[in-house]
C-alpha positions in Angstrom: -52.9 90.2 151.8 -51.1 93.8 152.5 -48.2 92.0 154.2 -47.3 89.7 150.7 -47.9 92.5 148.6 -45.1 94.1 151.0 -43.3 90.6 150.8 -43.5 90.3 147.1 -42.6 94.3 146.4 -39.6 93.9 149.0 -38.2 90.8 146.5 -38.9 92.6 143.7 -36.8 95.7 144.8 -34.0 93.0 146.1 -33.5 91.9 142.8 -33.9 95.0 141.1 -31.0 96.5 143.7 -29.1 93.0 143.3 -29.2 92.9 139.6 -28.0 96.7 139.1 -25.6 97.2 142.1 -24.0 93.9 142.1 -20.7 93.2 139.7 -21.5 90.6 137.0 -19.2 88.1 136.7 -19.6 88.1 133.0 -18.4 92.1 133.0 -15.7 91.2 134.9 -14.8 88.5 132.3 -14.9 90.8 129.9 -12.3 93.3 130.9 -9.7 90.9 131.4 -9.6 89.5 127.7 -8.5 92.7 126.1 -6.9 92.4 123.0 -3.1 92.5 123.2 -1.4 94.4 120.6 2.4 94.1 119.3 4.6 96.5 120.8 6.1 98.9 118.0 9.8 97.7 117.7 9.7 93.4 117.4 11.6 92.2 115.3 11.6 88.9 113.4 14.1 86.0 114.9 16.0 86.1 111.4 16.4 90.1 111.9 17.5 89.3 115.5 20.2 86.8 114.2 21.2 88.8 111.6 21.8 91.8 114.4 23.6 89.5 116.5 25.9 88.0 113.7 26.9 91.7 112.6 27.6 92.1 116.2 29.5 88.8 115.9 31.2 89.9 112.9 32.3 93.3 113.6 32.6 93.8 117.4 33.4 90.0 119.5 37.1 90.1 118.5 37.8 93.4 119.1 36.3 93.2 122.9 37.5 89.2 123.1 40.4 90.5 122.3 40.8 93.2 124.9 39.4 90.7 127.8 41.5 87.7 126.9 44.5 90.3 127.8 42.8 91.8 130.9 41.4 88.7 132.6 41.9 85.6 129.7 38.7 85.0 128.6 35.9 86.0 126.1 34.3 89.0 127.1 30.3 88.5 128.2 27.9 89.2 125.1 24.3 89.1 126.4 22.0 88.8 129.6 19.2 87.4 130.3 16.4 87.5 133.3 13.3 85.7 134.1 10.0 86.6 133.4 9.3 86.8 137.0 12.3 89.3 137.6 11.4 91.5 134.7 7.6 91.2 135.8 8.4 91.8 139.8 11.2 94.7 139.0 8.3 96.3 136.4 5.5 96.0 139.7 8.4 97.4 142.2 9.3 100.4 140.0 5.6 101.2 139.3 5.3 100.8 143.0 8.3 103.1 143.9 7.5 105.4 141.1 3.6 106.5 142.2 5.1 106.4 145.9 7.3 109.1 144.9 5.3 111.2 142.7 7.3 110.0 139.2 5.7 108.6 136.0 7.4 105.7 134.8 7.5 105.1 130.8 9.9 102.9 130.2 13.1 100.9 130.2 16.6 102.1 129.3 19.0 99.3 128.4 22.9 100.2 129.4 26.5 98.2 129.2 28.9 98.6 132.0 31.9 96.6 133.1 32.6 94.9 136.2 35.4 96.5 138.1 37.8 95.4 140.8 35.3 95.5 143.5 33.6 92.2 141.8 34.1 87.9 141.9 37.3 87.4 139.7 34.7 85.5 137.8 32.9 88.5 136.4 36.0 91.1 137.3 36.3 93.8 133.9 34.0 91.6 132.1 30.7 93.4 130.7 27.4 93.2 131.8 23.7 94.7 130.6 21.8 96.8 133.3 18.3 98.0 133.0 16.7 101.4 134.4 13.8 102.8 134.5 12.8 106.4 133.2 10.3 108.7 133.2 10.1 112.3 135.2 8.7 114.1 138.2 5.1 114.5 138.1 4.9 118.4 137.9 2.1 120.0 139.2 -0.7 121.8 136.6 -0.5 125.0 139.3 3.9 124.6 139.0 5.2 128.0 137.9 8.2 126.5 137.2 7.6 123.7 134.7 10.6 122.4 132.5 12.8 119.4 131.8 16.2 120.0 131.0 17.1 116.9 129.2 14.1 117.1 127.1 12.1 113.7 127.1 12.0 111.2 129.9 15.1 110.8 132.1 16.4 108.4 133.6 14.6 108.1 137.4 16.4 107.5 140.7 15.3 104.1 141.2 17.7 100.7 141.5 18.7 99.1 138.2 18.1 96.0 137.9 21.5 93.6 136.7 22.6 90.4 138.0 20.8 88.8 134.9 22.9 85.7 134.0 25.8 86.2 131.3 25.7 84.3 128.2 26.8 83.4 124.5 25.6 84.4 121.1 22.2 84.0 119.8 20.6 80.5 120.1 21.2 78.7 116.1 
């Protein structure tokens, strides 16, 4: 009789330990449907073409112009990456970025132009490039403790370009 009182105590403290210790999957459920808020900054698609026909209006002859001379074609006007490369660059600089004792906030959007060194098919044509910023994480115990350009820099980390060149904004 002692030994299943033993047996029965030793299932009940199982369970006990089991049912407390042991991740639910129904908690684990939980935290992955969080509620996913819209970023400050979207725009509606009419905005967006609106935007892009201003740019349209008031900037493509002027650069057209200038690249039709310089290689004799329309100058690039957009770029455009996959999810996957905008998700895997994202997970490589937040990788980079906690390796190297930097915070990473955000994305900074810039417009260059191919150069010599380049295939003639992209040579002086434009192109988009994205960076990442964010600063040094400074120690609390830092006597020194100051950022000159005020804000979040630009980090030392590759940009990410190559995205495919294109037209206007889809009609």
């Amino acid at each position: 009789m002692k030994n299943l009182r033993l047996i029965i105590l030793g299932f009940i403290i199982g369970a006990l330990a089991t049912y407390f210790f042991c991740p639910r999957q129904a908690v684990e459920e939980e935290a992955v449907v969080a509620k996913i808020v819209k970023p400050k900054g979207v725009i509606t698609v009419a905005q967006a073409k609106e935007l892009n026909d201003n740019w349209t209006k008031f900037r493509k002859p002027v650069l057209d112009s200038i690249t039709q001379q310089m290689v004799g074609k329309d100058d690039y006007r957009s770029a455009w990456w996959s999810l996957k490369d905008v998700e895997d660059y994202i997970a490589y600089i937040k990788q980079e970025t906690q390796n190297d004792g930097e915070t990473f906030t955000g994305l900074r959007v810039y417009f260059g132009v191919y150069g010599e060194s380049i295939s003639a098919d992209k040579k002086d044509l434009s192109t988009i490039f994205i960076v990442p910023t964010g600063s040094k994480i400074v120690e609390k115990a830092s006597m020194v403790n100051f950022n000159l350009q005020g804000g979040d820099g630009d980090l030392p980390k590759p940009p990410l370009n190559d995205g495919n060149g294109g037209g206007g904004y889809p009609q």
